[in-house]
N, C-alpha and C positions, 0 to 999 in steps of 0.2 A: 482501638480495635477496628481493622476496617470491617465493613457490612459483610464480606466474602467470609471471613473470618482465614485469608488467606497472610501470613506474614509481608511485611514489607517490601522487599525485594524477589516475591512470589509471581511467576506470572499465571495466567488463566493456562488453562491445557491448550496447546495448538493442534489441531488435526491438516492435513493435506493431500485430499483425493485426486488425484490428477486422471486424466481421460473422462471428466465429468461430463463433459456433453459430445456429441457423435460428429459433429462440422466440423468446430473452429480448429485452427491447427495446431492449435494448445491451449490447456484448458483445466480450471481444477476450482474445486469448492474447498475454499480456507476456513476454519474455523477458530478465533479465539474464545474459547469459551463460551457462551450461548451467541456471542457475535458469527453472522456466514456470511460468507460474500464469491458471489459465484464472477470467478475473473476467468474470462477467455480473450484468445489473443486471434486476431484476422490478420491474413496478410493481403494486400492486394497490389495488383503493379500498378500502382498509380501512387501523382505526389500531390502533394497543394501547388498550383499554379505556379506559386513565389520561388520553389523547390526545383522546376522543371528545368535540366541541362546542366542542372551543377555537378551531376555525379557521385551523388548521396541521397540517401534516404531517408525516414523517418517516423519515429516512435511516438505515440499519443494517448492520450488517455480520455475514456469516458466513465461517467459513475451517473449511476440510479441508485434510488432506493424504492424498493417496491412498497405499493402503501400501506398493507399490514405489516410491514416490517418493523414497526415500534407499536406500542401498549394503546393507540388507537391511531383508526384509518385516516392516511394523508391522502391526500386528490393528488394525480398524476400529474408530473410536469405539463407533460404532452399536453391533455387537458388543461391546463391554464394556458397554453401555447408561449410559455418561455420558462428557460430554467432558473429555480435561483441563484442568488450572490454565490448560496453556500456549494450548490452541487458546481456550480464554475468555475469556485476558489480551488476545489477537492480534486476534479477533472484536471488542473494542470498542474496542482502538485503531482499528479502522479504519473503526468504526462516528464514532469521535470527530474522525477525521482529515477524513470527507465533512463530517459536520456541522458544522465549522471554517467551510466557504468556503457554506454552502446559508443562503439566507433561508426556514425552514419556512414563514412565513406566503405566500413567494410560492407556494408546492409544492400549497395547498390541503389537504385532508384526506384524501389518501393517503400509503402508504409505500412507499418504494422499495429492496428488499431487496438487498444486492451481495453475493454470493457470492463465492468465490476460493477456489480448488480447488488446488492445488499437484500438479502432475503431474509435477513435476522437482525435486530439491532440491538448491542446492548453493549454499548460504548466502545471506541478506537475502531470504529466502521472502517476511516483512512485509511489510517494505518495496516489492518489487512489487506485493505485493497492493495497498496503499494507492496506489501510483501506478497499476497498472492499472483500480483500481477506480472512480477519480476518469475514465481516457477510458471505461468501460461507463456511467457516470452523465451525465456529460457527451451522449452518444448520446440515452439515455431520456429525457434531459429535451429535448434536441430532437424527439423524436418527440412530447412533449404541447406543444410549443410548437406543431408543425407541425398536428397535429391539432386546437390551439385548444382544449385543454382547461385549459390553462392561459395565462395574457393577458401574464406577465412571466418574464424570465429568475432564475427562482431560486438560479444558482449563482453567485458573487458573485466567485473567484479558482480559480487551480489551485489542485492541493497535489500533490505529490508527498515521497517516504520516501527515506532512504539509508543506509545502514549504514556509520559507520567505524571505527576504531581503532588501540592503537599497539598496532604487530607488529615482535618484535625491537627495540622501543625508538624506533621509526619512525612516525610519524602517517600512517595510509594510509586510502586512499577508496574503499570499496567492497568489503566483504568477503566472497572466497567460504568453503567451508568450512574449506577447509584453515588459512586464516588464523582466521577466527573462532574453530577451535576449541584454537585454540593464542595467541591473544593476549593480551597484557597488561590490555588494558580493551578494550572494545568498546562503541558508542553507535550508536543508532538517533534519526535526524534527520526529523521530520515539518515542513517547509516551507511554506509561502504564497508563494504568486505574486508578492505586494506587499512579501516580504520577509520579514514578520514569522514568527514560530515558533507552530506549532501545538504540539509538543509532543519533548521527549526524554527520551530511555531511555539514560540510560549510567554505566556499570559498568565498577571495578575488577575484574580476572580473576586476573593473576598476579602484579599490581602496583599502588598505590596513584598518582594521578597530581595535578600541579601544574595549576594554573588557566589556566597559558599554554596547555601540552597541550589543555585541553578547548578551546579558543579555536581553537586551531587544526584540530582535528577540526571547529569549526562550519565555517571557511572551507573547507575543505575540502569538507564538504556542501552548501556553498553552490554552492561549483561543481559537486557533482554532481548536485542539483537544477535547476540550470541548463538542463544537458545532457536532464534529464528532460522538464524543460517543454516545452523544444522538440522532443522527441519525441512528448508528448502533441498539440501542437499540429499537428505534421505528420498526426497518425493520425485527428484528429478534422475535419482542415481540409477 
């Protein structure tokens, strides 16, 4: 039985408020279940140095977590004046998760920054981030189509994240904390609209696992990228 008392193949509710904050040029508070992650997208005409003259643009990612955002107060990156392994590691998966589905060259020679901010935590933080951060991109990049500074649809498929694993010996979909931090192995699922895999993360915990196992944990993500997509797509529609 997991802790949720939600079935196996269950996921947490997803909500998707989009126009969440009044600047950035797309913008929306995701929520998995008691997990929030406030992801907004900037655009700005400018590139990284290395970028300049090629005639393409560029998608990035950053993430926080605010320090009440888990069961007690963390100290601010800032404040310690460097980020950690973890928020580095997380910042360019999500950075690699946008640029999965984006045609730079159709983006022209700006960047478009996604932030995600975690203001709740209660496990698969990522993973929202990369799905909320795909509908704040999604937004921005309507708004340079609408305004005609750019001529083509540069983003090419969804993508959305999911988190699963086996807990108690059980392959389950969607993991809050209590599972994650008590499970066997755990895996993080980066999907495409069209099917194919952007990218995974997974890891023996308490226990070494067989290849059917992981097989299973993809179906499993598949169906909860599913459920994503068409939440994206309602929020953005």
């Amino acid at each position: 039985m997991r802790p949720s008392g939600r079935a196996p193949d269950e996921m947490r509710a997803i909500t998707i408020e989009t126009g969440f904050t009044k600047h950035a040029e797309g913008s929306c508070l995701i929520s998995f279940g008691d997990t929030r992650v406030l992801c907004t997208a900037s655009i700005e005409e400018r590139l990284p140095p290395w970028l300049r003259g090629k005639g393409e643009g560029w998608v990035t990612g950053e993430y926080s977590m605010l320090p009440r955002a888990t069961h007690t107060r963390g100290s601010r990156e800032a404040a310690r004046g460097k980020q950690s392994g973890r928020t580095q590691e997380i910042q360019r998966l999500i950075g690699r998760s946008l640029r999965a589905v984006v045609d730079l060259t159709k983006l022209g020679e700006r960047q478009i920054t996604l932030d995600c901010d975690v203001i709740q935590a209660d496990g698969g933080t990522r993973t929202a981030s990369i799905s909320g951060a795909w509908v704040a991109l999604r937004l921005a990049v309507n708004t340079l189509l609408e305004q005609k500074l750019i001529s083509e649809d540069p983003i090419t498929q969804k993508v959305a994240a999911i988190s699963c694993g086996v807990y108690q010996g059980t392959p389950v979909l969607d993991l809050d904390y209590d599972e994650d931090s008590n499970a066997d192995a755990d895996a993080n699922f980066v999907l495409i609209g069209d099917g194919n895999i952007a990218e995974v993360q997974a890891t023996a915990e308490g226990a070494t696992y067989d290849e059917e196992a992981l097989l299973r944990l993809l179906r499993l993500a598949r169906m909860g990228c599913d459920g994503i997509f068409a939440a994206q797509e309602k929020a953005v529609s």
